[in-house]
C-alpha positions in Angstrom: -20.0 16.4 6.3 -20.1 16.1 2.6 -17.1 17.6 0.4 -17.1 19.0 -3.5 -14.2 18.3 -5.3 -12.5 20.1 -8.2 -11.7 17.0 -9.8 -13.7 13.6 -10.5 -12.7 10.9 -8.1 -13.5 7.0 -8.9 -13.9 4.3 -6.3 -11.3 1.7 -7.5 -13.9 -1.1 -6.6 -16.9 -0.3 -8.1 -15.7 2.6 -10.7 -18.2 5.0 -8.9 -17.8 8.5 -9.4 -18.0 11.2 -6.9 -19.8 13.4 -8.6 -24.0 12.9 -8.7 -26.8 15.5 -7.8 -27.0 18.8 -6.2 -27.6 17.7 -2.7 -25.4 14.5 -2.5 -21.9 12.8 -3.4 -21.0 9.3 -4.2 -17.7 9.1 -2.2 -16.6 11.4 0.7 -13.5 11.7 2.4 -13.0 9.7 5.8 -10.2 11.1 7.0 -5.9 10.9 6.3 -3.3 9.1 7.6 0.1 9.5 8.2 3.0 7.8 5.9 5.9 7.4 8.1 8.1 5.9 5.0 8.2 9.7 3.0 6.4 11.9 5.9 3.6 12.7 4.0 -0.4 13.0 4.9 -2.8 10.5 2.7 -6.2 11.3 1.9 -9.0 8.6 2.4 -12.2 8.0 0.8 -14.8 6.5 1.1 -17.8 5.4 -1.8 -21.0 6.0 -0.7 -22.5 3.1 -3.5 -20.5 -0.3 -2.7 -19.3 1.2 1.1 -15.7 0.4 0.3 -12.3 2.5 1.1 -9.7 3.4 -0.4 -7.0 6.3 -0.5 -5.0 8.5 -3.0 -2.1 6.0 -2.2 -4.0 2.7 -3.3 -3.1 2.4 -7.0 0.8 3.9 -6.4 3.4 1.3 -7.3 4.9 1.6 -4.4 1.5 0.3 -2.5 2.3 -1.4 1.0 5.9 -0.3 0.8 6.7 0.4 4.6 10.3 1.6 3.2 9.9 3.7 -0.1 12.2 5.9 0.9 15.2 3.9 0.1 14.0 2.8 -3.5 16.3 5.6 -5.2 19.0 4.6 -3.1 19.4 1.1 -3.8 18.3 2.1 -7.5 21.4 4.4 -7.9 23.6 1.5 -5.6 22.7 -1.5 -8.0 23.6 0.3 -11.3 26.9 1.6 -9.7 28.8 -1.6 -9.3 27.4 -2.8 -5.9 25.9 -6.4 -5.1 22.7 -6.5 -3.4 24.2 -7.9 0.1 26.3 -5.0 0.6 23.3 -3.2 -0.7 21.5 -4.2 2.4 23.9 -3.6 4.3 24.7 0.3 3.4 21.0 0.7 3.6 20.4 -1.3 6.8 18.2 -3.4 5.1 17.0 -6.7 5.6 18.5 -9.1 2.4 14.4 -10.3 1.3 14.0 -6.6 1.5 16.6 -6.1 -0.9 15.6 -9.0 -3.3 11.6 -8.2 -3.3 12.9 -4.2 -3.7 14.7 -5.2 -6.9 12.3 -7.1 -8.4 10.0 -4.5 -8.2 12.2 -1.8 -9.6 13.1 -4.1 -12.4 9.3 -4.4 -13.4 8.7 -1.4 -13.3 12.4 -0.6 -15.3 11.2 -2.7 -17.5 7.9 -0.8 -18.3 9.9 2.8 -17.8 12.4 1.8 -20.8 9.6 0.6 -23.0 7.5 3.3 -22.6 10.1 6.4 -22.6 11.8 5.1 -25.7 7.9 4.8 -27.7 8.1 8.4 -26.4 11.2 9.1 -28.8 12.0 9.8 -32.7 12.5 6.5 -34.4 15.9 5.9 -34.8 17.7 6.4 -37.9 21.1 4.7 -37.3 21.4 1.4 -34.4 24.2 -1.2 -33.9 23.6 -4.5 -32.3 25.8 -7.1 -31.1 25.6 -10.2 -28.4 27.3 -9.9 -25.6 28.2 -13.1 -23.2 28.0 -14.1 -19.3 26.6 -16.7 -17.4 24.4 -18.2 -14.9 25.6 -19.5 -11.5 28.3 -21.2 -13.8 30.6 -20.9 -16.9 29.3 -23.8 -17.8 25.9 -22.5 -18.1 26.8 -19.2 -20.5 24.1 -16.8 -21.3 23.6 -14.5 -24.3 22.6 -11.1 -24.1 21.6 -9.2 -27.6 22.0 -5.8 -27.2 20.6 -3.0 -29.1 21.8 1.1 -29.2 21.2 4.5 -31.0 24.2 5.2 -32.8 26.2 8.5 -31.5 23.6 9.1 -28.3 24.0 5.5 -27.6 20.0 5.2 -25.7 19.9 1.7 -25.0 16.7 0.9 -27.2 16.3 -3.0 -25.9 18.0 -5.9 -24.7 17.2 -9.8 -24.8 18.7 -12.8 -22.2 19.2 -16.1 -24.0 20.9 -19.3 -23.0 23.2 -20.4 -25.0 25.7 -24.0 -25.0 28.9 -23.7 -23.9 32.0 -23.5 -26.1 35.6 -24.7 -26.2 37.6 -26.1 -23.7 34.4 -26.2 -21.0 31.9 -27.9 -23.1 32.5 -31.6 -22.7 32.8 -30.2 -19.0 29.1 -28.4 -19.4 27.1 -31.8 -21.1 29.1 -34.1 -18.6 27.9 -31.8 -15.3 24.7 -30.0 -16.9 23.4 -31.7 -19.6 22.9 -31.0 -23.4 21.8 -27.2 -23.4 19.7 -25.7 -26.3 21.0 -22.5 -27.8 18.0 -20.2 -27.7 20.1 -16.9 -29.5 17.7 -17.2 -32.5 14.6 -16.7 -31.0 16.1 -14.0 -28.4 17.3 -11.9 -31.2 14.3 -12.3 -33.2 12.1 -11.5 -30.0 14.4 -8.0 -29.8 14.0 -6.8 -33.1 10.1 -7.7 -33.0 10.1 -5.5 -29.9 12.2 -2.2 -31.1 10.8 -2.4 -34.6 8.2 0.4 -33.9 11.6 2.1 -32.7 13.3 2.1 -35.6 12.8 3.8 -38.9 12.1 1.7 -42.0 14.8 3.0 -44.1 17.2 3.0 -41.2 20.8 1.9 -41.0 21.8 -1.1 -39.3 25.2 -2.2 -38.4 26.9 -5.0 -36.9 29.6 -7.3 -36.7 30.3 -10.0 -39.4 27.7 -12.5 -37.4 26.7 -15.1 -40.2 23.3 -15.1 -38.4 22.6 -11.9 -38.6 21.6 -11.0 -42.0 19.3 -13.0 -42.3 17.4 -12.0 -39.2 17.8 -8.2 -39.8 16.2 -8.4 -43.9 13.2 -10.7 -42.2 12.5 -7.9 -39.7 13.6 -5.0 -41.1 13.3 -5.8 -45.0 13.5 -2.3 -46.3 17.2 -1.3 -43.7 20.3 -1.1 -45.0 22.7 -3.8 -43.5 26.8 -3.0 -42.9 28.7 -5.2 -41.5 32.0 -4.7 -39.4 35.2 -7.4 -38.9 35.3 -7.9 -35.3 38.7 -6.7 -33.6 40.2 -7.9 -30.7 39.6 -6.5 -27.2 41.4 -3.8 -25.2 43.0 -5.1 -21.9 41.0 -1.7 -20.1 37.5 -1.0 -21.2 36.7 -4.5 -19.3 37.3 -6.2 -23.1 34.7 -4.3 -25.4 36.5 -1.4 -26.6 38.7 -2.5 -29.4 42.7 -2.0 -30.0 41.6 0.1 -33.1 42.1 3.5 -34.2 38.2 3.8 -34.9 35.7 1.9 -34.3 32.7 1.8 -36.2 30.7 0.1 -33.9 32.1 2.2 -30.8 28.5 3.5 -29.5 27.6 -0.4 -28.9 30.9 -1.3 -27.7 31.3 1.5 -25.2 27.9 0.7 -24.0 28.7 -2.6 -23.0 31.5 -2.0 -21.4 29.8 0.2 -19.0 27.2 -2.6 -18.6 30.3 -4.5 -17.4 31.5 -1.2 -15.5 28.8 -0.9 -13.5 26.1 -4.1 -12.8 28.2 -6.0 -10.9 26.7 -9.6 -12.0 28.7 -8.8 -15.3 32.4 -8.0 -14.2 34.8 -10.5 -15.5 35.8 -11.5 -12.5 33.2 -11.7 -9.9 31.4 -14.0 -7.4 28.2 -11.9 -7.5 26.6 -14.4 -10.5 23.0 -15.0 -11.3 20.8 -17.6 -10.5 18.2 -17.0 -12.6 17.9 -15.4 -16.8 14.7 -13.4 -15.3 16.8 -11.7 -12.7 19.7 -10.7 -14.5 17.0 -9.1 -17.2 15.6 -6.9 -14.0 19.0 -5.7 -13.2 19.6 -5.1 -16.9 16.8 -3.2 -17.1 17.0 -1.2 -14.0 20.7 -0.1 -15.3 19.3 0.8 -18.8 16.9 3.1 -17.6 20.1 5.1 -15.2 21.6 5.0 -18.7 19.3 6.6 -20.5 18.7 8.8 -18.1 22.0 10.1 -17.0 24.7 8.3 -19.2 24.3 8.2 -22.9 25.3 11.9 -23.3 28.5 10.9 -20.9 
């Protein structure tokens, strides 16, 4: 039996729509099926033109999930301070489940914070700063620029670069590791290339006294008025962003960090939950941004 349909349903293969004469259709439903992951009831199709199927469910982003069910959880668990093995383990999940589950939520974080801040007001005010950690070694430190609305503090975009080591551990670093570039200059360019639709031309831009800075904010942002702020030593609480000051005029970036150091574990001071890899500290980055936007900045 051949159904009408209120709306206009195309075959993902061919691009086929369902609707064509009075007497006939171009795709027809075949039946459901029953998701055992969320208990629901999928509609199939079928196109009547190439004779491939598909379903309602085909072009989710959560297509072939057998668990996507447990997506918000682990979500909510990863930007709350917990490592992905005990993640696995309070969800009784297998560890690869885990890891493939985060990489797909930080894609798709990644596209969420993108897309919801284009959905915003430019901004009129931001402060940016770098903020340090590593990969699978001190030796091997990693930059991460860092860029906030001032007062709401919405975390407009972030940036991972590597970066040498410093002091006492880099003779240790180029003896172990090699010479290692420093790659800050391009990450901080590639940032403010990205949030510059984000921001309004005549905005205001502060940040600490950085001798790197200026020169990248005027070749991005030629028409924003620069400030610049003397840094100030760290609080012992606040996990070392929030400064021993009275007021702080970069507080909204400062506080921010600190609860990027509160709550993704791979960036508490002291910690054996490191990364391995830039790309995957820039998922969970972006997975806890979006929880931040979302339910932190007013907090």
């Amino acid at each position: 039996m051949l159904f009408r349909y209120d709306v206009i349903i195309k075959c993902i293969h061919c691009e086929n729509e369902n609707i064509t004469s009075e007497n006939s259709l171009n795709i027809v439903r075949i039946g459901k099926y029953y998701r055992t992951s969320d208990s629901t009831s999928v509609q199939r199709y079928q196109c009547k033109k190439c004779l491939k199927s598909f379903s309602t469910a085909t072009l989710q982003p959560c297509y072939s999930q057998k668990k996507r069910h447990k997506n918000e959880m682990l979500r909510r668990l990863l930007c709350s301070g917990v490592s992905q093995r005990r993640a696995a383990r309070l969800l009784s999940l297998a560890r690869k489940t885990v890891v493939r589950k985060f990489i797909f939520l930080g894609i798709q974080a990644q596209e969420i914070l993108r897309a919801s801040n284009l959905s915003l007001p430019s901004c009129d005010t931001i402060e940016f700063d770098d903020m340090e950690t590593f990969e699978h070694s001190k030796c091997k430190p990693l930059s991460i620029t860092l860029a906030v609305e001032f007062k709401t503090r919405r975390i407009l975009g972030f940036e991972v670069s590597q970066m040498p080591a410093k002091s006492i551990l880099a003779r240790i670093a180029v003896k172990k590791y090699g010479p290692r570039k420093d790659l800050r200059f391009f990450g901080r360019r590639k940032l403010f290339k990205d949030i510059k639709t984000l921001i309004h031309h005549n905005a205001l831009i502060k940040s600490d006294q950085n001798p790197h800075y200026p020169k990248d904010v005027m070749r991005h942002f030629p028409k924003a008025s620069h400030e610049t702020f003397k840094g100030r030593r760290g609080c012992i609480v606040g996990q070392g962003e929030l400064k021993k000051i009275g007021f702080d005029p970069l507080f909204s970036l400062n506080h921010t960090c600190a609860m990027f150091r509160a709550n993704v574990n791979r960036l508490f001071r002291r910690t054996w939950c490191t990364s391995k890899k830039p790309e995957r500290l820039s998922y969970h980055l972006a997975i806890y941004a979006v929880y931040h936007n979302q339910n932190l900045k007013t907090a």
